[in-house]
VOPAGU-2260 file (C-alpha; in pm, 1 decimal, decimal comma):
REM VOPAGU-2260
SITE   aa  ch    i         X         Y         Z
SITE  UNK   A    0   -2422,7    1334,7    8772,2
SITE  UNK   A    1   -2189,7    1280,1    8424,6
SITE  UNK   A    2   -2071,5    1507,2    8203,3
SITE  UNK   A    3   -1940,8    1887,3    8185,5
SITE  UNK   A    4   -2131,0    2135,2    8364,6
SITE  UNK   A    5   -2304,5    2395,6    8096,1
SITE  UNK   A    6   -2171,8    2740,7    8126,1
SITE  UNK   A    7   -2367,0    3053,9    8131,9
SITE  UNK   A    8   -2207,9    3146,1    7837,6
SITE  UNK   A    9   -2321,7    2788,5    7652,9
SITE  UNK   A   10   -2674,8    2791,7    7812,3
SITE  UNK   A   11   -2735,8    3153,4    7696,3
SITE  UNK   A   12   -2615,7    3100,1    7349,0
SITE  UNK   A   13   -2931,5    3050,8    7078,8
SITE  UNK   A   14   -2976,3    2769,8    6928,2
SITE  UNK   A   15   -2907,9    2972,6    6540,7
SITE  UNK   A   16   -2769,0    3312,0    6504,2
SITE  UNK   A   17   -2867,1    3546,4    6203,6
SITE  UNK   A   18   -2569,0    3681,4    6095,2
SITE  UNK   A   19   -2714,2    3986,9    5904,8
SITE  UNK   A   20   -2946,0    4013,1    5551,0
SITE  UNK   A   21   -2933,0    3787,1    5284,3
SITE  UNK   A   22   -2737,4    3947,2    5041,0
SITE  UNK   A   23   -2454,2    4081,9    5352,5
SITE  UNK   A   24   -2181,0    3956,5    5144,1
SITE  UNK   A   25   -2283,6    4113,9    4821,3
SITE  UNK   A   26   -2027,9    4032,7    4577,2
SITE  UNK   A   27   -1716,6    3996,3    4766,3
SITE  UNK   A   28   -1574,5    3638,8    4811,8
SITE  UNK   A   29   -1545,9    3719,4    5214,5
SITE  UNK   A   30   -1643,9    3941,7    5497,5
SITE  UNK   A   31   -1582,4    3972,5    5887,7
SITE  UNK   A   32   -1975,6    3961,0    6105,7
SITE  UNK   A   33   -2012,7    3956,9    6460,6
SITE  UNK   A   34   -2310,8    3835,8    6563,2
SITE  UNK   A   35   -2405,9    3646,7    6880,1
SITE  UNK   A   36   -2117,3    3710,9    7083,0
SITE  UNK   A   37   -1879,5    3536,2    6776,8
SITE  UNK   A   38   -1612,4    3730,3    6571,1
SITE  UNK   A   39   -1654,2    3545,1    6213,9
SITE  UNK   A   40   -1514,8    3582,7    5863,3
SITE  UNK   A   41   -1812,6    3529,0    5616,7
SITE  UNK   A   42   -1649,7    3322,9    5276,9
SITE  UNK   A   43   -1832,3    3206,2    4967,2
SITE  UNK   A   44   -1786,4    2902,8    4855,4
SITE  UNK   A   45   -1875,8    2725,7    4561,1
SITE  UNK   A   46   -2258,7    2781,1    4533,8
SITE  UNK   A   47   -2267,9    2829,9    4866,9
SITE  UNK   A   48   -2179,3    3042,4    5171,2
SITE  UNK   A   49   -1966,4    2921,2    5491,5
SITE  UNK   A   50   -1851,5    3114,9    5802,2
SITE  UNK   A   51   -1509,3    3010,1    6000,1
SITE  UNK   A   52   -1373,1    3125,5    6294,9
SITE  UNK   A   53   -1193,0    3488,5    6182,4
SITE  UNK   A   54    -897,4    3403,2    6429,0
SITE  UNK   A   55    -646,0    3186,0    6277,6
SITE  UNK   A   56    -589,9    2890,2    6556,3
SITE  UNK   A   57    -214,6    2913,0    6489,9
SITE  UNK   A   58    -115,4    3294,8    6576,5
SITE  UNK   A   59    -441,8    3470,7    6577,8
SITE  UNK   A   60    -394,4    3668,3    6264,9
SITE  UNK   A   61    -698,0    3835,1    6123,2
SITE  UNK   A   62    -887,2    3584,1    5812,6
SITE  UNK   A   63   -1054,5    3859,3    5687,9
SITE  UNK   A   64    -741,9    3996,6    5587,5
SITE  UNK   A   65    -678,7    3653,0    5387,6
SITE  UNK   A   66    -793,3    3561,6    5052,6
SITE  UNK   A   67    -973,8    3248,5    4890,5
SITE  UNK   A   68    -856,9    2983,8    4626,1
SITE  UNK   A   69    -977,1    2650,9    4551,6
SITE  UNK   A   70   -1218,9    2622,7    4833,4
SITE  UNK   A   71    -946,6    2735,8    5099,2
SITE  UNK   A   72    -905,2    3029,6    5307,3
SITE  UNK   A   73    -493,2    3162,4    5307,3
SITE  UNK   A   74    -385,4    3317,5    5635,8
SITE  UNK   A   75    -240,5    3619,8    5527,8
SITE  UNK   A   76      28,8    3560,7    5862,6
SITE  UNK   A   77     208,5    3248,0    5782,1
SITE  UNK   A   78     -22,3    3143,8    5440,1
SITE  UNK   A   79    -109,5    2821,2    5568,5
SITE  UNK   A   80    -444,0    2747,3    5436,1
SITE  UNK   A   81    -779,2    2574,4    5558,0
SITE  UNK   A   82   -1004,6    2358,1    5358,4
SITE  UNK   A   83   -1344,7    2564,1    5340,0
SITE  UNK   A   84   -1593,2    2198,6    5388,5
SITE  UNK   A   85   -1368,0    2046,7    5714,4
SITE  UNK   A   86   -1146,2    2344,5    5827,7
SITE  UNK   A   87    -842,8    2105,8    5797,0
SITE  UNK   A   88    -490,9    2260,9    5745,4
SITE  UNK   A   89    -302,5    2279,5    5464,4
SITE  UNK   A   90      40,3    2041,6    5489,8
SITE  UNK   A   91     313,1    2096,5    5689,9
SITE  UNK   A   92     110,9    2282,2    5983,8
SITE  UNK   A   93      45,9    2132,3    6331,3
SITE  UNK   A   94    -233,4    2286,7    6493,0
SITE  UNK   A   95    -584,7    2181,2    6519,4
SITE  UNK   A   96    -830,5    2282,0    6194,9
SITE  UNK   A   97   -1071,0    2587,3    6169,3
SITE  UNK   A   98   -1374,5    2601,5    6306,4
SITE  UNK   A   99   -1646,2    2629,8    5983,9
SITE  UNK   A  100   -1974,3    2589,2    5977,6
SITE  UNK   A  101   -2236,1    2617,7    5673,9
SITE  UNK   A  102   -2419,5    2922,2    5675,5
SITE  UNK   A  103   -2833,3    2856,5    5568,6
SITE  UNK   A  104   -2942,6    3140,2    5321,8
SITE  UNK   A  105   -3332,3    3233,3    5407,9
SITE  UNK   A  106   -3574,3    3479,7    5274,0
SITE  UNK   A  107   -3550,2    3672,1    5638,1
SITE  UNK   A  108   -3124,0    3660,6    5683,0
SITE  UNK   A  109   -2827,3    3478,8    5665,5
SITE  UNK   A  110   -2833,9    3231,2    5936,5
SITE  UNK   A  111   -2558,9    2953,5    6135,0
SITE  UNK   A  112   -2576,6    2694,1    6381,4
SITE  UNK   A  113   -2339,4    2779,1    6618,4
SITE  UNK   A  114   -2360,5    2347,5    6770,4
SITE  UNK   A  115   -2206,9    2241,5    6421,1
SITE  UNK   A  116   -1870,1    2464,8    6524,6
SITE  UNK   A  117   -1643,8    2236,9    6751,2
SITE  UNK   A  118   -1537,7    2452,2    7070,9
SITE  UNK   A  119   -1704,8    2777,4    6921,5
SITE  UNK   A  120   -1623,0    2981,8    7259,8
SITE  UNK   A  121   -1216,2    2878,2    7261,0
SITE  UNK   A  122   -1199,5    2963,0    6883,6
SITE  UNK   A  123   -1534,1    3150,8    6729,0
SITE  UNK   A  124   -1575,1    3308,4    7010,5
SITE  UNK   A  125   -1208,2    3490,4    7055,0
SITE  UNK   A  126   -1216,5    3876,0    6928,0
């Protein structure tokens, strides 16, 4: 036997989570969702729409309290900022990037995979 052992948590977890309807964000450029156990901030972002983490990895402060520019998300804490396609932080910070992953818009809901996010229970997962 290799390998980590699966957690309830990880076996229980579907395989896509619908966040809400397609048209949740309406015309704001971001939103907090729950949805399948995860506490996410909901961004547009270019054409498209992404969700991240909503806890910043450095303190914990709040993204939906932050803003976007540029295709970044600004902490509204410290004002560090995270590239919206890799989650990588701006300059000058050393802690590890945000968990983002591309959200698929469908006729039936806005939908994620929560595989693509990197350690989704010790970031996404966090109230």
């Amino acid at each position: 036997m290799c390998g980590k052992p699966i957690s309830a948590a990880e076996a229980a977890r579907p395989a896509r989570i619908r966040l809400g309807p397609p048209d949740l964000l309406g015309d704001r450029d971001l939103m907090p969702v729950a949805a399948g156990g995860l506490h996410l901030v909901l961004v547009r972002h270019g054409n498209g729409l992404v969700a991240a983490e909503r806890a910043c990895p450095h303190e914990g402060a709040d993204l939906a309290l932050g803003r976007c520019a540029a295709g970044r998300l600004l902490c509204p804490r410290h004002l560090a900022s995270f590239d919206l396609d890799t989650g990588a932080v701006s300059p000058g910070w050393s802690f590890r990037p945000l968990h983002v992953v591309p959200v698929e818009v469908a006729e039936d809901g806005l939908w994620i995979t929560p595989s693509q996010m990197e350690d989704a229970d010790g970031g996404a997962g966090a109230p």
